[in-house]
N, C-alpha and C positions, 0 to 999 in steps of 0.2 A: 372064207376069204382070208385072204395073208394080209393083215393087218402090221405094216411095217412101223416102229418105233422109234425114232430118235430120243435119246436122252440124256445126262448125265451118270457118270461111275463114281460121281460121289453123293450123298445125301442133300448137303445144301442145311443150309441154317432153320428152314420153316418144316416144320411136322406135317403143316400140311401135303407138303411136294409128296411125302414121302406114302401118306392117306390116299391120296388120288392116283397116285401110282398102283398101291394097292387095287383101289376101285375100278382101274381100268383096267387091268390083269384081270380080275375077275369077271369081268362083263368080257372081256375078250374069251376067255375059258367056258365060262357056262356057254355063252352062245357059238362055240363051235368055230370058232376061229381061229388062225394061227398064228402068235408072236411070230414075227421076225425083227431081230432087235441085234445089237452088239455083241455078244454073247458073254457079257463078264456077269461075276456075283457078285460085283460091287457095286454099295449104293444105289442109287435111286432103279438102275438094272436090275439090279439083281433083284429086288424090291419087288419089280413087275415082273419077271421072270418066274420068281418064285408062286405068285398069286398067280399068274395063268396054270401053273403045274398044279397046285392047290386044288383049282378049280376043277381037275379034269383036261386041261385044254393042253395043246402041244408050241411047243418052243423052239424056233431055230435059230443058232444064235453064229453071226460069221462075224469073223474073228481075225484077226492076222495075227502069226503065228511067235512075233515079238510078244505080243501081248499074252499067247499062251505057256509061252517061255517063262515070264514073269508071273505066272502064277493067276491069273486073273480069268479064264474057265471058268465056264460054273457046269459043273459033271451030271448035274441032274437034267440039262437040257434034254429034250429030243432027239436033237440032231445039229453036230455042229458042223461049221463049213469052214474050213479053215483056208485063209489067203495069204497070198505071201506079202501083202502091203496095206496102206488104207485104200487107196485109189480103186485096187480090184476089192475092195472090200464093198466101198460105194455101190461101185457098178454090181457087184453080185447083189446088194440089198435092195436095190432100187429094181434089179430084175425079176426080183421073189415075191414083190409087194401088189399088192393091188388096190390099197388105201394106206397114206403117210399120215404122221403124226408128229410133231416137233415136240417133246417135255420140255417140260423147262432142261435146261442142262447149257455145256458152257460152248467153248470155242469150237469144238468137233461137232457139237450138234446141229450148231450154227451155221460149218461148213456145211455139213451132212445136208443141211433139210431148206440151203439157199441151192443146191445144184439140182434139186426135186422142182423147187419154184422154178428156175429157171425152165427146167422139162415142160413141166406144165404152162407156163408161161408162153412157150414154142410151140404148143400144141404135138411135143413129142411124146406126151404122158399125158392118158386121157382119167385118170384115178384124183380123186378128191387129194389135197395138201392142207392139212391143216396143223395149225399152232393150237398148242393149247394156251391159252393166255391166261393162265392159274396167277390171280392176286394183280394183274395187268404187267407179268413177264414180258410180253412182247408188244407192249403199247408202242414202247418208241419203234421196233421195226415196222408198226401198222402206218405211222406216222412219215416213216422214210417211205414206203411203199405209197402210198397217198400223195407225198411231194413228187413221187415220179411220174405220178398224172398232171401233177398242178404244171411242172415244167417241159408236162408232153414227151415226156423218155419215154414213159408207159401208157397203158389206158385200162379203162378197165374190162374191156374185150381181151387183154392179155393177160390182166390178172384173175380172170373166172377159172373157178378150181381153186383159187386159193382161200382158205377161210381161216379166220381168227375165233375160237370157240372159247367159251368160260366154261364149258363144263361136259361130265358127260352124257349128257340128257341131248347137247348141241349136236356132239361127236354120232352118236347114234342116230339124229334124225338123217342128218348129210348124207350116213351108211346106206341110209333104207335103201 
């Protein structure tokens, strides 16, 4: 399974982010699955990137080619897919995946892994969406997402596939 990643390129303040990064790279590697993720060796990516190769498992990592310009590659991947923008970068990630994942991470993850909800929500993308909610990261987006039933924008017929996980014990049942 292509196990797609959203996340941050940088660390972030908590040791934890950077532990369960770890922990999810490895469970994604031993059992045989394949990162697709950003493809930088910075921070909290590279983090997970790293622990899937560790483990054995394979990385594909797309990338737009400013960002490889800049130096932010990480050369141990698998296999990199390089685009000429973020938008084709989107669409290429979201094509490769067959299960999403939101890290904790900042404005680009946020982009990245509200246009997946959105798929799923459309019933254009039939693969599980979930948030990690590591320490209650994405409590207020649980909270915005739940006001959009209460005001009837949404329901929750539209939001199935979407899930808010604590942990990777959560992430792995959803998978089975």
């Amino acid at each position: 399974m292509n196990i797609t990643v959203y996340l941050g390129a940088s660390n972030g303040n908590d040791q934890n982010l950077t532990l369960a990064a770890r922990k999810l790279g490895k469970w994604i590697g031993e059992n045989g699955h394949t990162l697709v993720y950003g493809g930088s060796k910075c921070g909290l990516m590279g983090e997970l990137a790293e622990s899937v190769l560790k483990a054995k498992g394979k990385v594909i990592g797309v990338e737009p080619q400013f960002f490889i310009d800049a130096g932010f590659d990480y050369p141990k991947i698998t296999q990199l897919i390089v685009t000429q923008d973020m938008s084709e970068r989107k669409t290429k990630m979201i094509e490769l995946g067959d299960a999403f994942i939101a890290f904790p991470g900042g404005t680009g993850t946020l982009e990245e892994i509200t246009e997946v909800m959105s798929k799923v929500s459309l019933k254009h993308l039939k693969t599980p969406c979930m948030l990690y909610n590591l320490n209650g990261y994405y409590d207020d987006l649980k909270k915005l997402l739940d006001k959009m039933i209460t005001f009837d924008l949404s329901s929750k017929e539209k939001q199935e596939g979407i899930y808010f996980v604590e942990n990777l014990e959560e992430i792995k049942e959803i998978l089975k």
